[in-house]
MOPAC internal coordinates of N, CA, C and O (Angstrom, degrees):
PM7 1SCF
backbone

  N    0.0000 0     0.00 0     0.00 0    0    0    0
  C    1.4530 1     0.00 0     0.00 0    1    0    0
  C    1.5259 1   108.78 1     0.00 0    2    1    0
  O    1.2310 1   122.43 1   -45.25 1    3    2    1
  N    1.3406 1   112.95 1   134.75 1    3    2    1
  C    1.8183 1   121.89 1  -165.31 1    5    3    2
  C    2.0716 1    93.28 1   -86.08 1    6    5    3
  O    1.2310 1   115.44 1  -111.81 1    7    6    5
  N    1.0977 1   126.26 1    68.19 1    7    6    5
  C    1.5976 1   118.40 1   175.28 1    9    7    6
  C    1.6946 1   100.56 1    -4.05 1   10    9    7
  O    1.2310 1   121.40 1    97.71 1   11   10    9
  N    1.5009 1   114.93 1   -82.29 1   11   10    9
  C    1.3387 1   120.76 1  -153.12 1   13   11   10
  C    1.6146 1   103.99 1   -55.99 1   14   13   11
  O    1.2310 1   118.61 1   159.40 1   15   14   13
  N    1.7029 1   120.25 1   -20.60 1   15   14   13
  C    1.6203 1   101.72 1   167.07 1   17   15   14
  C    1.1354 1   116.73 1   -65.34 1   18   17   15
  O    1.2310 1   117.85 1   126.68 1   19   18   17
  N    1.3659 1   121.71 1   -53.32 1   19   18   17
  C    1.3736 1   140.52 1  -157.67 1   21   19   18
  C    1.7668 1    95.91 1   -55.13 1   22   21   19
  O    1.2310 1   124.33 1   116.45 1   23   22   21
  N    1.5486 1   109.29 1   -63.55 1   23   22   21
  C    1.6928 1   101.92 1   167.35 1   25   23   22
  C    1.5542 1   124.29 1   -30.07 1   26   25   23
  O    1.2310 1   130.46 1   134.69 1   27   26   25
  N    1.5936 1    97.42 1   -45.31 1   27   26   25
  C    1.9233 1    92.68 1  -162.30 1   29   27   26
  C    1.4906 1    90.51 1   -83.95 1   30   29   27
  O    1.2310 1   114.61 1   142.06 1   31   30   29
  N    1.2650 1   127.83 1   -37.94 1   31   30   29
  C    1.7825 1   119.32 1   168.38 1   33   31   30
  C    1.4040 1   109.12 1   -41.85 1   34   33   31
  O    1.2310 1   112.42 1   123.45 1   35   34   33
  N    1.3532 1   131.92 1   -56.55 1   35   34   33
  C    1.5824 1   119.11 1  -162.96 1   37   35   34
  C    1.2905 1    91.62 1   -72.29 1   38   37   35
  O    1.2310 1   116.10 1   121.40 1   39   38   37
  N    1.4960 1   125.01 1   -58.60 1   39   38   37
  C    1.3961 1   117.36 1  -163.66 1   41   39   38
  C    1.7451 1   120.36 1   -56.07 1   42   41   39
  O    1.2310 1   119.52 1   148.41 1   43   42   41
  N    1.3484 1   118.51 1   -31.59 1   43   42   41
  C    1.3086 1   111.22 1   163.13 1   45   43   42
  C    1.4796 1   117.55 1   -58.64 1   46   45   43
  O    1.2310 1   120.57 1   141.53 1   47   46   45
  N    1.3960 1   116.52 1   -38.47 1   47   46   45
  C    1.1714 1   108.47 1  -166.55 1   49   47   46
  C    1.2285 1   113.74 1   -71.50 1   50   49   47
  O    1.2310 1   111.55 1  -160.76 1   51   50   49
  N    1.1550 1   133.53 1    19.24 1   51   50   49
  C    1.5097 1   146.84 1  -131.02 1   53   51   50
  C    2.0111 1   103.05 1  -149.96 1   54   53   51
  O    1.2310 1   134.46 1   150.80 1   55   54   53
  N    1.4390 1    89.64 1   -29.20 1   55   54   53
  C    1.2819 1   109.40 1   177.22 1   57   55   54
  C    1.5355 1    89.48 1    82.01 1   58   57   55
  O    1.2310 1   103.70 1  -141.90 1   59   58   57
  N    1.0760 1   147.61 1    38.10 1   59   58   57
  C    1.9012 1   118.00 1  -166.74 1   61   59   58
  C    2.1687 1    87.30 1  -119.46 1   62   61   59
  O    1.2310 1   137.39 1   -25.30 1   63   62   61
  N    1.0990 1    83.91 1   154.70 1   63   62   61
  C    1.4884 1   114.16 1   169.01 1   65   63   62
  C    1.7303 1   115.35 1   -74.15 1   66   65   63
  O    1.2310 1   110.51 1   -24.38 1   67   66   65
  N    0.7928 1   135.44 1   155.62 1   67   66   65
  C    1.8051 1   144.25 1   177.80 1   69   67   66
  C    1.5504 1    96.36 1   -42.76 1   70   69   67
  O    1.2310 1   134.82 1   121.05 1   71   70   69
  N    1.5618 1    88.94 1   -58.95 1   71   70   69
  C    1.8043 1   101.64 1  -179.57 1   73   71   70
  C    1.1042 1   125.16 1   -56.31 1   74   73   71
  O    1.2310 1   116.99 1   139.11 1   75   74   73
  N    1.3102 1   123.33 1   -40.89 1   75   74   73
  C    1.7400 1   141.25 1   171.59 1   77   75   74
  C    1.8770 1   100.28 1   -59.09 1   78   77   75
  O    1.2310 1   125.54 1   153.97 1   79   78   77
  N    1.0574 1   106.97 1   -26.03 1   79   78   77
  C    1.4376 1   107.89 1  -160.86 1   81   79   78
  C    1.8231 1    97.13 1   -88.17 1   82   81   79
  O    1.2310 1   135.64 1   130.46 1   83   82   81
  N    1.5925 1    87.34 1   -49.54 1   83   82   81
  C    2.0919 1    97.41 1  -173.85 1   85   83   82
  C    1.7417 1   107.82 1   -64.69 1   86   85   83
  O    1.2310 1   125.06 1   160.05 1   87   86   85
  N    1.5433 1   107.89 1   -19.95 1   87   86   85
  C    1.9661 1   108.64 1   179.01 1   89   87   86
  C    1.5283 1    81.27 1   -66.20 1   90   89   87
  O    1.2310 1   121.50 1    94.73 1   91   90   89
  N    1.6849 1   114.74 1   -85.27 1   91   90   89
  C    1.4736 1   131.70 1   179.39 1   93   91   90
  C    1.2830 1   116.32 1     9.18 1   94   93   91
  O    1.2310 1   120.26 1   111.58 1   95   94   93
  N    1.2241 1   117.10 1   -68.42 1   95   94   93
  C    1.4878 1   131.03 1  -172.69 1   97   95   94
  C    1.4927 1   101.19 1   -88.53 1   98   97   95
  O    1.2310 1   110.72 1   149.49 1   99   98   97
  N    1.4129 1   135.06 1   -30.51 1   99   98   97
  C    1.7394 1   119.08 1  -159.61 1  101   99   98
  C    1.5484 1   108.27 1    88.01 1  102  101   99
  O    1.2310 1   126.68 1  -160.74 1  103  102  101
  N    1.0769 1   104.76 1    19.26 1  103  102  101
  C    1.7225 1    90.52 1  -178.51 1  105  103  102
  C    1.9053 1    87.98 1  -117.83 1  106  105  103
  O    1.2310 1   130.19 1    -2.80 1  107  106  105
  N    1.8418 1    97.95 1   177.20 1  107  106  105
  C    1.3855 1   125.43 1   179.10 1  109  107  106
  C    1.5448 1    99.63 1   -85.55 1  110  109  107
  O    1.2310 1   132.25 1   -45.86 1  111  110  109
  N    1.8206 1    93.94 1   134.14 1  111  110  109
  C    1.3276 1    96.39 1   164.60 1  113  111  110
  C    2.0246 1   125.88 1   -50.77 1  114  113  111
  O    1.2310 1   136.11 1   151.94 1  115  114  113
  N    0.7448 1    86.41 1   -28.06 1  115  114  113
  C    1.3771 1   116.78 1   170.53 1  117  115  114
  C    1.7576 1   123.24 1   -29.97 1  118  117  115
  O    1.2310 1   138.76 1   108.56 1  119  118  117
  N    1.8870 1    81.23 1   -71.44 1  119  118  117
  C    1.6943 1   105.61 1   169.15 1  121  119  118
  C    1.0576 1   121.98 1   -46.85 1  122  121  119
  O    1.2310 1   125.05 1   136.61 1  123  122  121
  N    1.4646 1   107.91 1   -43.39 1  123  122  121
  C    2.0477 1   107.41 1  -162.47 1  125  123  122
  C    1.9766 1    80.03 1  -106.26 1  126  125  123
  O    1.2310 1   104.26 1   152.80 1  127  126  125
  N    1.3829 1   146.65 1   -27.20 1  127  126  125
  C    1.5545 1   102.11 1   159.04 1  129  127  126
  C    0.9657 1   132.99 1   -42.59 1  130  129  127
  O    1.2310 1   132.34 1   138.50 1  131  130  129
  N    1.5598 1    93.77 1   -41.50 1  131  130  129
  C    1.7230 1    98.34 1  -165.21 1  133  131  130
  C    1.9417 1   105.72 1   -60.39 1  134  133  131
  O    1.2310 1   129.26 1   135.03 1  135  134  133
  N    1.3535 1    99.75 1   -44.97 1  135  134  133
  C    1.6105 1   100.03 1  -177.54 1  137  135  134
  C    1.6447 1   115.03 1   -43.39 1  138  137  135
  O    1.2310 1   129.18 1   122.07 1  139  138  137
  N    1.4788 1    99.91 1   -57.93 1  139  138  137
  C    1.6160 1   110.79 1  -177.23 1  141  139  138
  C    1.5513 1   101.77 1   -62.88 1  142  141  139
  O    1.2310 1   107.23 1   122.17 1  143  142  141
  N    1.3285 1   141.40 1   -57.83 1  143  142  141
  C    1.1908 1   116.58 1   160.08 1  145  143  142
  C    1.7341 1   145.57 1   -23.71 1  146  145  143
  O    1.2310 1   125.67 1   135.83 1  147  146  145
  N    1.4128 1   106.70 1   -44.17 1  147  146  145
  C    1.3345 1   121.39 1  -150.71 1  149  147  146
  C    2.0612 1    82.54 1  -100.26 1  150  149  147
  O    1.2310 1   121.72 1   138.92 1  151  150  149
  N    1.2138 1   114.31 1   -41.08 1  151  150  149
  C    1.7337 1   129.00 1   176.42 1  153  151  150
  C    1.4789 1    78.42 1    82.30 1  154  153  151
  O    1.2310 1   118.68 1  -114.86 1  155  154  153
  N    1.7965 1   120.13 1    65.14 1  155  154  153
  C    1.8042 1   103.38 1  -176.53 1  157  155  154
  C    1.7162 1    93.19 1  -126.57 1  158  157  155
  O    1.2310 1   120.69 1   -21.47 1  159  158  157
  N    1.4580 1   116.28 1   158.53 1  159  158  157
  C    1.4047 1   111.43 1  -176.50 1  161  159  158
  C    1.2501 1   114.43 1   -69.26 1  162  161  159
  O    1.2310 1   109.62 1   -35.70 1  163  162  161
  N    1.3434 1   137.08 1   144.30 1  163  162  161
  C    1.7265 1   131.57 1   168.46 1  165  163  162
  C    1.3413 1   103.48 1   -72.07 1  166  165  163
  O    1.2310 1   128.80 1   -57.02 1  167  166  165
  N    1.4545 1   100.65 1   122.98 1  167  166  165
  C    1.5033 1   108.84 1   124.01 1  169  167  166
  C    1.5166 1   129.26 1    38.64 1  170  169  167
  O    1.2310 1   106.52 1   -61.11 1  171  170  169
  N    1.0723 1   142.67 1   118.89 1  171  170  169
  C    1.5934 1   115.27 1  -163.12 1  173  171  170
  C    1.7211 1    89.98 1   -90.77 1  174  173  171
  O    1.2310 1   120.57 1   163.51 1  175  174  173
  N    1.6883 1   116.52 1   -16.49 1  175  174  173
  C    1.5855 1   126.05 1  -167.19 1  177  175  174
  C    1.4329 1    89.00 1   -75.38 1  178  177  175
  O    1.2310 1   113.13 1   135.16 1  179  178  177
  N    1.4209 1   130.58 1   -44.84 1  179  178  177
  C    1.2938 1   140.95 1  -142.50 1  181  179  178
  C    2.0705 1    83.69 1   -93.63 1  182  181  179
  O    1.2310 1   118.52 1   139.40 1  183  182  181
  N    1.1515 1   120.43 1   -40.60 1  183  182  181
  C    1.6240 1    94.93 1  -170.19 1  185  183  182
  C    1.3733 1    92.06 1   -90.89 1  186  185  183
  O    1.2310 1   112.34 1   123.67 1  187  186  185
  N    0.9752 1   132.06 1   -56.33 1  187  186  185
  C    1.5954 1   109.13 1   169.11 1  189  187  186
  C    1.4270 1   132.85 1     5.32 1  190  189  187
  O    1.2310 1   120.13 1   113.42 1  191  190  189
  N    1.7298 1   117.36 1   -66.58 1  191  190  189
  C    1.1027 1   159.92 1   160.79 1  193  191  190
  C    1.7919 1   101.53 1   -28.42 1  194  193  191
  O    1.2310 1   128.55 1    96.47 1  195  194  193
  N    1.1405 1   101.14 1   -83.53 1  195  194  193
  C    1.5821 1   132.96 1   165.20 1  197  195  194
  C    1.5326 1   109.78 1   -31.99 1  198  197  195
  O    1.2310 1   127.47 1   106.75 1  199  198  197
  N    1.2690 1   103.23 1   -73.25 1  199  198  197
  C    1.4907 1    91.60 1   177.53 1  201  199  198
  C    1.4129 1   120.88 1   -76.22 1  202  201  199
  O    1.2310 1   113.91 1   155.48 1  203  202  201
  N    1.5121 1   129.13 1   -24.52 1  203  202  201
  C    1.4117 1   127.92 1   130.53 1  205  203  202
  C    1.5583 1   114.91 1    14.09 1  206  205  203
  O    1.2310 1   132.13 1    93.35 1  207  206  205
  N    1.0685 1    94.17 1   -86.65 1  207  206  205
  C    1.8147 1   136.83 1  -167.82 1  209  207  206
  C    1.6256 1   101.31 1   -67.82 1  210  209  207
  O    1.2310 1   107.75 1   140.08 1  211  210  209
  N    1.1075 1   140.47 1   -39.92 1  211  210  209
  C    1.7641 1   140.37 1   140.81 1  213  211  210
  C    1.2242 1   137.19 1   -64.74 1  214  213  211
  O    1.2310 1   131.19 1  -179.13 1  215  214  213
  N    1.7225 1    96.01 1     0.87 1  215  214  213
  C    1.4310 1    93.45 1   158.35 1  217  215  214
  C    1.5614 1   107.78 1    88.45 1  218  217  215
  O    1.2310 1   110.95 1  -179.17 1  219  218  217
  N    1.3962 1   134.64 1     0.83 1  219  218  217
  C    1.2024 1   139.88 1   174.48 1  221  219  218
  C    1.6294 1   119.38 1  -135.39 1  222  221  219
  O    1.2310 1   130.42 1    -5.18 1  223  222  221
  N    1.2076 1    97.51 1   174.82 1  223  222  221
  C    1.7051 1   101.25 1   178.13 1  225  223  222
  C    1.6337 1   130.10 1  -114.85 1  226  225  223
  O    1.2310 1   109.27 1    -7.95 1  227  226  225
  N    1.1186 1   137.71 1   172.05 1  227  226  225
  C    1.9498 1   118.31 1  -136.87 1  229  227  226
  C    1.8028 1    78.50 1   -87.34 1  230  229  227
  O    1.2310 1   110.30 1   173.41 1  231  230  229
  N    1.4521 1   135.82 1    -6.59 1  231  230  229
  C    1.7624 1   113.42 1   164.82 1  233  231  230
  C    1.2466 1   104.08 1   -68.85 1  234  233  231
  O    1.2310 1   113.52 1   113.69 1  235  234  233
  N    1.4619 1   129.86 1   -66.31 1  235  234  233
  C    1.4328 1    97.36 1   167.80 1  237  235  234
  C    1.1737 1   149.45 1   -96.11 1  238  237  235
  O    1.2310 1   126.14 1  -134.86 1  239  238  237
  N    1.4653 1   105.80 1    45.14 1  239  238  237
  C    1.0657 1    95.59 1   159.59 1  241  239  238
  C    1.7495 1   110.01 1   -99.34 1  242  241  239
  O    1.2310 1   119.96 1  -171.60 1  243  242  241
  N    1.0891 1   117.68 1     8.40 1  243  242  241
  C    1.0859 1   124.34 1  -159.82 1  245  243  242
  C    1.4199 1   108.15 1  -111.05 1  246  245  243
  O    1.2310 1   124.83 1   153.74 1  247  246  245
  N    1.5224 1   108.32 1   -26.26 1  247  246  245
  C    1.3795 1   109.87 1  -173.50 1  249  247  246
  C    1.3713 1   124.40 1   -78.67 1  250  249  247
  O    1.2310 1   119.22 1   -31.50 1  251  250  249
  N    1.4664 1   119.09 1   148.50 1  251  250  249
  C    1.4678 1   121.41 1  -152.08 1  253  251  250
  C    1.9259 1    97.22 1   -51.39 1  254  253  251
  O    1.2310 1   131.96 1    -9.19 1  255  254  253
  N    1.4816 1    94.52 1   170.81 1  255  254  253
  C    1.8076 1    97.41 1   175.67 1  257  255  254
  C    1.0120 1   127.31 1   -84.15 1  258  257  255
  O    1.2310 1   117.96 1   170.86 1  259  258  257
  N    1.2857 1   121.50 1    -9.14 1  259  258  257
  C    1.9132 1   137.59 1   164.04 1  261  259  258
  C    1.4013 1    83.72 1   -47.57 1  262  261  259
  O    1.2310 1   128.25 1   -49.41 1  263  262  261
  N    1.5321 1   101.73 1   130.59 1  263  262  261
  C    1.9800 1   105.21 1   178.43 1  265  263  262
  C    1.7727 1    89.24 1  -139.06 1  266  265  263
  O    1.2310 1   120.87 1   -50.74 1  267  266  265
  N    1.1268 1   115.94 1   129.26 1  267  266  265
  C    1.4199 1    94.45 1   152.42 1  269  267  266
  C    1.2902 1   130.23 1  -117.71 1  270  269  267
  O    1.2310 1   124.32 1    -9.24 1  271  270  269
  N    1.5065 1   109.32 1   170.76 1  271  270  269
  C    1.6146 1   114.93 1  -158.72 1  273  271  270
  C    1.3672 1   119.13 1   -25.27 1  274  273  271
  O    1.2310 1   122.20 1   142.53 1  275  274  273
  N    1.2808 1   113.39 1   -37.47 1  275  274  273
  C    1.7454 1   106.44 1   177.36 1  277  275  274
  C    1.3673 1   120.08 1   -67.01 1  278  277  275
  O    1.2310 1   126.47 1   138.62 1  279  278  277
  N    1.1761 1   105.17 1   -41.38 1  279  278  277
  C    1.6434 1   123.26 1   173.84 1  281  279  278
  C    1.5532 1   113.48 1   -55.77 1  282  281  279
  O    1.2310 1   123.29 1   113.18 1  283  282  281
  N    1.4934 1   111.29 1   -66.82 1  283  282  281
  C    1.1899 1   121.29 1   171.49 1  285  283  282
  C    1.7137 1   108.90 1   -31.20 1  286  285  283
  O    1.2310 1   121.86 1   109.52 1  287  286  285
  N    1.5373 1   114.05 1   -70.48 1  287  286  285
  C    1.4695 1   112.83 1   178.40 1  289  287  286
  C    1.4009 1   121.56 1   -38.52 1  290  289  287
  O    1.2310 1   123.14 1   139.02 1  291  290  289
  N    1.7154 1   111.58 1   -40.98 1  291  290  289
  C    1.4185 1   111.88 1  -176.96 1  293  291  290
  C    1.1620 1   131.26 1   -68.73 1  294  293  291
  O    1.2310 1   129.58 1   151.69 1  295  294  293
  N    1.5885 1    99.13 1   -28.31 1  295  294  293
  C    1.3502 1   113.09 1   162.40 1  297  295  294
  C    1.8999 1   136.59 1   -69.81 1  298  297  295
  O    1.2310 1   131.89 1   136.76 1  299  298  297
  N    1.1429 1    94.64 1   -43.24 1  299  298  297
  C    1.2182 1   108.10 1   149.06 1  301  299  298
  C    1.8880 1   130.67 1   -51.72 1  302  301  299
  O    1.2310 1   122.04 1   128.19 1  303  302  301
  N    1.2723 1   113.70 1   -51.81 1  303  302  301
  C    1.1913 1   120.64 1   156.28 1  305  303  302
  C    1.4989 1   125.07 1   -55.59 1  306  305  303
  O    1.2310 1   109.33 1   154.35 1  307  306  305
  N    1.2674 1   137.61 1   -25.65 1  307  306  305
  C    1.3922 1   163.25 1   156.12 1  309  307  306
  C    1.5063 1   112.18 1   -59.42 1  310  309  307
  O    1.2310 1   109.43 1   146.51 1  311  310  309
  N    1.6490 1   137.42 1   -33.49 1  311  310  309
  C    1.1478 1   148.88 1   154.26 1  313  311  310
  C    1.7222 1   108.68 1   -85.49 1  314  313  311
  O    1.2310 1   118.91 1  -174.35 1  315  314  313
  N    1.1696 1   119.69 1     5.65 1  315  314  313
  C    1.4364 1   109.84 1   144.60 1  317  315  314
  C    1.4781 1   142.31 1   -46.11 1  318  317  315
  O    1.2310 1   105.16 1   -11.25 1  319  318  317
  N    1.1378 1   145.07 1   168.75 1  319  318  317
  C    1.6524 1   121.60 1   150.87 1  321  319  318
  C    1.2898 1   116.66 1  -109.69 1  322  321  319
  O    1.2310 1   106.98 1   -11.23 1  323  322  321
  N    0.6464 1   141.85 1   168.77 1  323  322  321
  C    1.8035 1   142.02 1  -163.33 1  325  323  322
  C    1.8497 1   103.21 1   -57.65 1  326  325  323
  O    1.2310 1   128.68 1   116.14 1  327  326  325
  N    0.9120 1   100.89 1   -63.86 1  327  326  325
  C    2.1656 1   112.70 1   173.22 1  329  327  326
  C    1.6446 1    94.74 1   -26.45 1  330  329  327
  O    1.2310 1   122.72 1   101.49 1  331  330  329
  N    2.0753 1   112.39 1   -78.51 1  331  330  329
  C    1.1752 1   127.38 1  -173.55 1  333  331  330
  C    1.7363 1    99.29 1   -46.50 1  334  333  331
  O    1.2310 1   109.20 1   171.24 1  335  334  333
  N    1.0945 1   137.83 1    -8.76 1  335  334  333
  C    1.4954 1   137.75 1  -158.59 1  337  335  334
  C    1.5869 1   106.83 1   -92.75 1  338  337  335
  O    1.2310 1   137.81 1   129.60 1  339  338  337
  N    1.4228 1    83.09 1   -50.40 1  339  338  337
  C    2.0416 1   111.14 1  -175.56 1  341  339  338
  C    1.1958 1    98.63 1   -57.26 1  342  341  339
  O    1.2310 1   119.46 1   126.62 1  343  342  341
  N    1.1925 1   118.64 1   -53.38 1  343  342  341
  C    1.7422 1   130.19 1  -153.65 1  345  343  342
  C    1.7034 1   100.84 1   -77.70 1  346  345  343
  O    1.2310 1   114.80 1   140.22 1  347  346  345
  N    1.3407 1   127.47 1   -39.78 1  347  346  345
  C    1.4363 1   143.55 1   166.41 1  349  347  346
  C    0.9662 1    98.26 1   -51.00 1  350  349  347
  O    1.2310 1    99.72 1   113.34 1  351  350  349
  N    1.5061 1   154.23 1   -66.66 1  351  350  349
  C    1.1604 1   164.16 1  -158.92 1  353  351  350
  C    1.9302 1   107.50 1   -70.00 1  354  353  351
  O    1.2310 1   128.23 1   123.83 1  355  354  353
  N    1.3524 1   101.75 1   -56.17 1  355  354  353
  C    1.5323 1   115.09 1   172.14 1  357  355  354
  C    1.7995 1   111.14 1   -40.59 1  358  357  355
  O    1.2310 1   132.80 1   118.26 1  359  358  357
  N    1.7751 1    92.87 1   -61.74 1  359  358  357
  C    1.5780 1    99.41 1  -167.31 1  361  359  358
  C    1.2889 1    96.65 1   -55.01 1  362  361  359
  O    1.2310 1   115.38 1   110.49 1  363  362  361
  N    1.8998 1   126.36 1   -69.51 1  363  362  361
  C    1.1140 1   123.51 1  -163.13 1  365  363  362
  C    1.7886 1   124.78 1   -58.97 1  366  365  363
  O    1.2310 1   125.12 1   177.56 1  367  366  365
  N    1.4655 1   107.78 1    -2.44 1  367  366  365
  C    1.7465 1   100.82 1   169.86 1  369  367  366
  C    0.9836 1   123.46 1  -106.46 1  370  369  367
  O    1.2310 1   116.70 1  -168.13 1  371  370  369
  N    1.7081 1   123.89 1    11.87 1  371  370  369
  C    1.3829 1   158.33 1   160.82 1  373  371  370
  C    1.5007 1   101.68 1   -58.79 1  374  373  371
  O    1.2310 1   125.51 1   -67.71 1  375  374  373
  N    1.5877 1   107.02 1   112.29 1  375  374  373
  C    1.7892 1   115.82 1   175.87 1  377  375  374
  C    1.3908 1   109.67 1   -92.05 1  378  377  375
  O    1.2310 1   120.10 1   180.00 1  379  378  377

């Protein structure tokens, strides 16, 4: 698995920019050019950070892409924004 795809995969899916990604995490735009420049692995401090900022931890980010349905949902729910979170919560305590 190429780390730096797998980053620009979640982060697109996310819709966010390099920059959206470097606020996200606390790091310098800087850091993750330099990465995508150099095509070099981050940092184990620096993916930490990163996956931080996606809402998960370096098992999954690490874990193969076979997801299943439960997973899938959680993940999906995890690329929410806090508003989309409230409103998830609203529909589902609705009898």
């Amino acid at each position: 698995m190429d780390v730096l795809e797998k980053i620009d995969r979640l982060r697109l899916e996310r819709g966010w920019s390099v920059n959206n990604l470097a606020m996200e995490a606390m790091l310098t735009q800087s850091t993750l050019n330099n990465l995508y420049a150099r095509h070099a692995e981050p940092k184990l401090s620096t993916l930490r950070a990163i996956c931080a900022a996606f809402g998960m931890t370096l098992a999954e980010f690490f874990a193969e892409d076979t997801e299943t349905p439960d997973a899938e949902l959680f993940r999906r729910v995890r690329m929410l924004s806090e508003e989309q979170k409230r409103g998830l919560m609203l529909l589902l305590s609705e009898k």
